[in-house]
N, C-alpha and C positions, 0 to 999 in steps of 0.2 A: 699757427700751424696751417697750410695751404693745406683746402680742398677742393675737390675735384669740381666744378661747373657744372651744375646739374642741365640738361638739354632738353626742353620742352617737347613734347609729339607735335610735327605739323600738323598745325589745325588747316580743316577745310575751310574755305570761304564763304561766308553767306551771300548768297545769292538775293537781289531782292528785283521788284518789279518783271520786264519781262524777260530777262536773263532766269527768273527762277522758273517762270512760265514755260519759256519755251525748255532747259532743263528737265521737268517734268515730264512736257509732252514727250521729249525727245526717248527718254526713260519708257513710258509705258510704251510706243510704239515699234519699240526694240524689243522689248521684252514682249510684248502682243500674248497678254494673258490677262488678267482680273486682277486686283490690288487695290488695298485700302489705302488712307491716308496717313494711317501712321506707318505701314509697310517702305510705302513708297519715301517717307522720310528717312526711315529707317537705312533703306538700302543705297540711299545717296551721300549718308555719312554725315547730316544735317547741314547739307548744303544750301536746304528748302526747309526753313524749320516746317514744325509739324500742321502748327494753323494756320500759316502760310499756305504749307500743302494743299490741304480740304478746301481752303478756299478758291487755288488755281484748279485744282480738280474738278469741283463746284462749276465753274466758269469755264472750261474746256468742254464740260460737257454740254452746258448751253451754248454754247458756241457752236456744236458739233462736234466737235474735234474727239470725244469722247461716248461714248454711252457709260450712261448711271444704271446701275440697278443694285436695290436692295430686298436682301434678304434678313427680314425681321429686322433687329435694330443694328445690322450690320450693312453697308455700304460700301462696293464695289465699282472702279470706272476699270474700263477698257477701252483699247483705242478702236475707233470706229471702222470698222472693215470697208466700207463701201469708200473712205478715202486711200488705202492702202490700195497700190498698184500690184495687179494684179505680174506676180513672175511670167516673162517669155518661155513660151514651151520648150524653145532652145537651152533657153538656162537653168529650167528644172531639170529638163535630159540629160546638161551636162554637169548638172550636181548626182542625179540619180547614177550616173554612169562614175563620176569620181565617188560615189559611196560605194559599187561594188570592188574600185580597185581596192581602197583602203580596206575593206573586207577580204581580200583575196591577202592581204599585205599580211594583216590582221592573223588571220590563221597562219598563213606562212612561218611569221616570226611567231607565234604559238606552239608550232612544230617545232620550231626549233628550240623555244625555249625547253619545250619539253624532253627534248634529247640531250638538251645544256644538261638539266637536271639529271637524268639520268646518269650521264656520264660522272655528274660528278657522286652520285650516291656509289659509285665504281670507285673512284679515286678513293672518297673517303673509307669508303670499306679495305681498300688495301692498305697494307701495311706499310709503314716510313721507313725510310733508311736501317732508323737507329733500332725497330721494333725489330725489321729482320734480323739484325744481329743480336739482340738479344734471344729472339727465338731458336737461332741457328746456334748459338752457345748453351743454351738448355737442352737443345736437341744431343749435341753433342756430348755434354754431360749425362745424362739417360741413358746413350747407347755406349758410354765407358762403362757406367754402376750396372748396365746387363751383363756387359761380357764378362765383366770380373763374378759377376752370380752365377752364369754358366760356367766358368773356367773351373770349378770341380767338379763338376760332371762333365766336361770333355774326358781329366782327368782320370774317371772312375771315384773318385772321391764320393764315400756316403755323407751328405747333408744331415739326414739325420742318425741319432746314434741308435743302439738296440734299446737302452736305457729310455730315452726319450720315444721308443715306440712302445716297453712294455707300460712305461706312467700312462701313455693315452689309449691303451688296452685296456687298461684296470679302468680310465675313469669310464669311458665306453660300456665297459660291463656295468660298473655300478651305475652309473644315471639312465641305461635302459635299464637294469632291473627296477629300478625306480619308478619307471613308464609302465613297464608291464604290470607291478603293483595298485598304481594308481588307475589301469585302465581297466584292470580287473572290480577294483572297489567300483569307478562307476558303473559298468555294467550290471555290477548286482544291482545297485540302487537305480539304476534304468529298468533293471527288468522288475522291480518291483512296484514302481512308481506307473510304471504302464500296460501292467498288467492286465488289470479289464479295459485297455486299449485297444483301439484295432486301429491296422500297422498305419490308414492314414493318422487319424488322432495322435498316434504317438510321432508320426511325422512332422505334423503339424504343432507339435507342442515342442518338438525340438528347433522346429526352425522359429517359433515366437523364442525362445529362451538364448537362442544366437548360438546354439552347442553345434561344434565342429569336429565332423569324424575322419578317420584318418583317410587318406585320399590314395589314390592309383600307388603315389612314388612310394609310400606310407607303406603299400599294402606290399609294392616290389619290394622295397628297402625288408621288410620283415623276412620274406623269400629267400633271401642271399644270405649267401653264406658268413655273413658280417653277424646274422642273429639267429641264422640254423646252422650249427656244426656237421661236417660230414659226419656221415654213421659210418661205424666200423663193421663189416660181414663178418660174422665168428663163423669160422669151420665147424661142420655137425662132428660132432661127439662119435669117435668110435664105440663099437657096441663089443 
């Protein structure tokens, strides 16, 4: 059975003598920062193995080429500033002057992106094709099931019957007499219970106990004529 040819990762090449040397050097003065020796192996992919490294490092720095400095049993080379040529004021000016295009570039397309955005949290918030139409088909279903529930009341047609209004008369009557029964019972047992109360205390002990008295609509709704009957005037009695 044929399989596939497994394919090794390109390895880097070891470097040795002054090829790994100058390697090195070339590294830290690119990078112009502080670096140990196993960093610096590290970051070259083991082109320099590691005690290779410490030793050109070692030796760059007695040479000059580097400064050594250790902190506790840690050991740091950088590259020597005083060989590093110093940049033409021309060429800092025209780096500093291409940093503020790219900055000016930089927000530009920042703007933009941010209107990109925008526009499209617009796009996505509207509706597809296929949604409108399904919404404009339930629309239009809705405003059919209206008009056929109005179209006996266009008519004059009673919705409801006399039947179906005196069943919700009776029950009306009987679940408020039910209310007024029960709200009669607590009141006694209110007025007894808070008796040697004074009205804040008994305030206060109704609002700890979470009790809810009847409110404005409570106190209209009682008002109307839904639960006071009009009174009849009787004629005085001839004499």
């Amino acid at each position: 059975m044929a399989t596939k040819a497994k394919t090794s990762d390109a390895k880097v090449p070891v470097l040795k003598g002054q090829e790994a040397e100058d390697k090195v050097l070339e590294y830290i003065k690119r990078m112009n920062r502080p670096f140990g020796a196993v960093d610096v192996a590290a970051n070259l992919k083991g082109a320099v193995p590691k005690t290779a490294t410490q030793k050109i490092l070692v030796s760059l720095a007695e040479k000059g080429e580097l400064v050594q400095k250790t902190y506790g049993k840690t050991t740091f080379f950088v590259a020597n500033q005083a060989n590093i040529k110093a940049m033409p004021a021309e060429k800092l000016k025209a780096l500093e002057d291409e940093h503020k295009v790219m900055e000016e570039t930089n927000k530009a397309l920042a703007a933009e992106v941010k209107a990109a955005n925008a526009e499209l949290v617009k796009l996505k918030a509207t509706p597809t094709d296929e949604e409108l139409e399904v919404q404009l088909s339930e629309t239009a279903s809705l405003v059919t099931k209206t008009l056929a529930h109005l179209e006996p009341l266009r008519s004059g047609t009673s919705l409801v019957s006399a039947e179906d209004l005196a069943s919700l008369d009776n029950e009306w009557t009987k679940w408020r007499g039910e209310w007024v029964k029960r709200k009669r019972v607590f009141a006694t047992f209110w007025a007894l219970a808070t008796e040697a109360s004074t009205t804040d205390e008994a305030n206060a002990l109704s609002e700890d106990l979470g009790i809810e008295t009847d409110t404005s609509e409570h106190a209209q709704l009682e008002k109307s004529t839904l639960c006071v009957p009009p009174q009849t005037v009787l004629g005085k009695r001839r004499r």
